[in-house]
BAFI-3210 file (N, C-alpha, C; in Angstrom, 3 decimals, decimal comma, padded with zeros to 6 digits):
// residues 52
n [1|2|3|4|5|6|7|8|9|10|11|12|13|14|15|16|17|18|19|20|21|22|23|24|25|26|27|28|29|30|31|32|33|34|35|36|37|38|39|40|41|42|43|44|45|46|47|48|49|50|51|52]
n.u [105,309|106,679|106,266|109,097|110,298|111,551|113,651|114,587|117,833|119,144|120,935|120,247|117,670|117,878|119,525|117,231|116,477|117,306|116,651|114,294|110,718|109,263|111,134|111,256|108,776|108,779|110,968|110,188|108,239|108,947|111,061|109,118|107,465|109,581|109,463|107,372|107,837|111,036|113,072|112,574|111,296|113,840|115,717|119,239|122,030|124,136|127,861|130,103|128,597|127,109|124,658|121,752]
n.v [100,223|098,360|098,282|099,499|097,689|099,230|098,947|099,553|099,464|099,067|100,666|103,162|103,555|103,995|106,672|108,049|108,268|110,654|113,191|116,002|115,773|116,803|117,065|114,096|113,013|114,400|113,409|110,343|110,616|111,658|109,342|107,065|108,151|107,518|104,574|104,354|105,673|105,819|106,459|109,901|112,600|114,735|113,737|112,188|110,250|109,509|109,824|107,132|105,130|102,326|101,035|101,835]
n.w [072,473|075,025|078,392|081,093|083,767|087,458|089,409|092,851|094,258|097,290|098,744|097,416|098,223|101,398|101,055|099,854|102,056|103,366|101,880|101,650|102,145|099,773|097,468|097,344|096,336|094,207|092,663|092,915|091,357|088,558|087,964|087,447|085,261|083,907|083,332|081,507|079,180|078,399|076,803|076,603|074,927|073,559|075,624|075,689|074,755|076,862|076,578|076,054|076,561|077,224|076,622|073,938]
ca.u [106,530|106,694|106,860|110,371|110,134|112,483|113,878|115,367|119,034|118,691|121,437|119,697|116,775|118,589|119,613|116,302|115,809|118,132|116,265|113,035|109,657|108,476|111,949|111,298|108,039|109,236|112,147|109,564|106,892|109,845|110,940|107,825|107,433|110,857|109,228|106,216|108,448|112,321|113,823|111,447|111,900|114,701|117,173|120,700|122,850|125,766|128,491|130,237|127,386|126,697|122,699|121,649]
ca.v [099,974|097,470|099,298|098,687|098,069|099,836|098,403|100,772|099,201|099,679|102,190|104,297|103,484|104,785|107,689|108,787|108,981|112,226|113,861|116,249|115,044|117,300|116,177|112,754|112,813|114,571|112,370|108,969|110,845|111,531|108,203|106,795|108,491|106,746|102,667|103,744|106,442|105,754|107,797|110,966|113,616|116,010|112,747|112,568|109,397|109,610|109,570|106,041|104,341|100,828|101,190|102,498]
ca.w [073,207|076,279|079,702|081,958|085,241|087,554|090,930|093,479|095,073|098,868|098,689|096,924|099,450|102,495|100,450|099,300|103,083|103,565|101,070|102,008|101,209|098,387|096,784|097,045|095,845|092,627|091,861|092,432|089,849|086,891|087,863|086,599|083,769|082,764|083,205|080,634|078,621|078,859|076,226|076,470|073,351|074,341|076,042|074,797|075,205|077,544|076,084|076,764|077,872|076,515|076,036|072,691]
c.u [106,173|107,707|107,879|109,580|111,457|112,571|115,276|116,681|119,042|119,835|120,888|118,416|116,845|118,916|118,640|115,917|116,665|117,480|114,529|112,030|108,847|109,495|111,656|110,307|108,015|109,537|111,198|109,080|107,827|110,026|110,284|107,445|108,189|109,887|108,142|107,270|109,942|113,471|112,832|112,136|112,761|116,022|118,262|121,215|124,265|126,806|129,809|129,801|127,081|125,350|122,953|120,067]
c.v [099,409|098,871|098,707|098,328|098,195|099,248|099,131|099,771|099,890|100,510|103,469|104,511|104,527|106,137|108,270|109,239|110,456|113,263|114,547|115,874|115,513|117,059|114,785|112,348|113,537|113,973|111,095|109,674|110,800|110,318|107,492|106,715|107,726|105,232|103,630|104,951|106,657|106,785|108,682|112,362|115,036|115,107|112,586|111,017|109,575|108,793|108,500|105,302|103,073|100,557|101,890|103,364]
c.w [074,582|077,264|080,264|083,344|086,273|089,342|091,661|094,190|096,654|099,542|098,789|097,823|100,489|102,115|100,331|101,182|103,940|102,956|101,898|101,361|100,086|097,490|095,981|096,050|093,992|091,963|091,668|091,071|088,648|086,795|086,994|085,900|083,023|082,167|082,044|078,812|078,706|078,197|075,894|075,471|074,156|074,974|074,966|075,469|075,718|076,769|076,821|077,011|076,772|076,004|074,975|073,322]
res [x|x|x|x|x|x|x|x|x|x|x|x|x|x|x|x|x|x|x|x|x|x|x|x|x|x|x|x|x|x|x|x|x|x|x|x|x|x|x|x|x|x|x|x|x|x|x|x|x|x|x|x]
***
């Protein structure tokens, strides 16, 4: 399976900077995981959602 690659909106930028830094550094690492692993065993599809 081809890795994604994931580009942050500079919203969400500014946002991440409210957040404390053992937070942040969590949320990048799962992140991460998503681009090489996107649906990881245990994900559910929102219901509504246009992606399969």
């Amino acid at each position: 399976m081809a890795a994604f690659s994931l580009e942050w909106r500079s919203s969400t930028r500014k946002d991440r900077r409210k957040l404390p830094s053992h937070e942040i550094a969590r949320i990048l690492t799962e992140v991460e995981l998503l681009a090489g692993e996107p649906y990881p065993h245990g994900s559910e599809k929102l219901a509504g959602s246009e992606h399969t």
